[in-house]
C-alpha positions as CSV (number, residue, x, y, z in Angstrom):
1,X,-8.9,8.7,1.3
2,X,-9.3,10.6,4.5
3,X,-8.9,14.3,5.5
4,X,-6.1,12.8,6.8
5,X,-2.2,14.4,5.8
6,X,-0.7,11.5,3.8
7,X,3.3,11.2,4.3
8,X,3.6,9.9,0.9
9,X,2.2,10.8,-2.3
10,X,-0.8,8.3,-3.1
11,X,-1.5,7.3,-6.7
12,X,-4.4,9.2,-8.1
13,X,-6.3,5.7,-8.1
14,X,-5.5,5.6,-4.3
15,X,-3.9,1.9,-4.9
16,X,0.0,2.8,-4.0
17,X,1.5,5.1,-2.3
18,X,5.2,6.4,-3.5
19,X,8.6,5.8,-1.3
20,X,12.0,6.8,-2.9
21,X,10.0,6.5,-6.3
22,X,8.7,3.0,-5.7
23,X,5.4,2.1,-5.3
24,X,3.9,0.1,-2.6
25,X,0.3,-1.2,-2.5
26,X,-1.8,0.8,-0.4
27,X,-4.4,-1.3,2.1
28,X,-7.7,-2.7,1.2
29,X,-10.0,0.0,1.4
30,X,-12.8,-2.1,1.6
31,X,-11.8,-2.8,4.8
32,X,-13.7,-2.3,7.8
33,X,-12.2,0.3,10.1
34,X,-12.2,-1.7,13.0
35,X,-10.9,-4.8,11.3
36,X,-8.2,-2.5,9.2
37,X,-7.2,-1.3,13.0
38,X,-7.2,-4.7,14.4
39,X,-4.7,-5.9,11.6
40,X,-2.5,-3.2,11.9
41,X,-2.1,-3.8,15.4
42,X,-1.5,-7.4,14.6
43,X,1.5,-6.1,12.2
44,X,2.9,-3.7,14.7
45,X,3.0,-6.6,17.4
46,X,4.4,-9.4,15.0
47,X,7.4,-6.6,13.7
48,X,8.1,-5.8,17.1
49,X,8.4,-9.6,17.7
50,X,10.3,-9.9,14.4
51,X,7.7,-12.6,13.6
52,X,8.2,-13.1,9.2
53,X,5.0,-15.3,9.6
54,X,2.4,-13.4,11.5
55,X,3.8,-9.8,9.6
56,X,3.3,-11.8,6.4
57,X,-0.3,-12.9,7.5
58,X,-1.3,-9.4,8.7
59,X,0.1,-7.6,5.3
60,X,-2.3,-10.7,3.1
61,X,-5.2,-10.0,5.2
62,X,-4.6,-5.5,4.9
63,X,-4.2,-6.5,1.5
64,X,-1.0,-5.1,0.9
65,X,0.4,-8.5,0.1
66,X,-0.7,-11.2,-2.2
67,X,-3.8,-10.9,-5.0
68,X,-4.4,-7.5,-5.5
69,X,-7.4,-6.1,-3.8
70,X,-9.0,-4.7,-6.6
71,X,-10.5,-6.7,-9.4
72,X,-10.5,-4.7,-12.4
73,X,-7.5,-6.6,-14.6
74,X,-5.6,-3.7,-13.9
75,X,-1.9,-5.2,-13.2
76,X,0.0,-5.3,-9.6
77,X,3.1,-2.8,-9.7
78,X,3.6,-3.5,-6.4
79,X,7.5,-2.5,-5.6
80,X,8.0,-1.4,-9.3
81,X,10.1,2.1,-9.6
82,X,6.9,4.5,-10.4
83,X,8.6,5.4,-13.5
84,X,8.6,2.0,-15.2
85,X,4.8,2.3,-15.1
86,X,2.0,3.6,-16.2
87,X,1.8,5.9,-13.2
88,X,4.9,7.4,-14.6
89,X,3.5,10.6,-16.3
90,X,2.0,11.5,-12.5
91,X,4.3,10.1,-11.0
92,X,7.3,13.0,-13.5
93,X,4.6,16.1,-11.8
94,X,5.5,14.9,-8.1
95,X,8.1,17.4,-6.6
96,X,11.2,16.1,-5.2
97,X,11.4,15.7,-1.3
């Protein structure tokens, strides 16, 4: 992660970050910035164009959609509720917004 102010609470692991006590999966961090920069201008383009196909492409290729981007085994709790998972325990210390 960045020096960057993060909006959200991140998951220690840095693989979601929390909204209304879901999870969502965070980018590829693997990513080069230029290419990460150039796909999220390809997202904000296709939503403004309310284009399902090229905002699904852009979201497979940040990696926020599809296989996970890590390869560890660890599961996908992509759009779980935080606290039906195993990031529950963090997920208790987070202070209400």
């Amino acid at each position: 992660m960045t020096g960057i102010s993060q909006p959200y609470p991140v998951t220690p692991d840095g693989r979601y970050f929390v909204v209304r006590g879901r999870l969502w999966r965070m980018s590829d961090p693997s990513l080069d910035p230029a290419r990460r920069d150039a796909l999220v201008r390809e997202l904000m383009d296709a939503r403004r164009k309310r284009d399902r196909a090229r905002v699904d492409a852009a979201k497979r290729a940040l990696g926020e959609r599809g296989l996970p981007w890590w390869n560890d085994g660890t599961p996908d709790f992509n759009r779980y509720l935080a606290k039906n998972t195993p990031y529950a325990d963090w997920f208790a210390t987070i202070p209400a917004s």
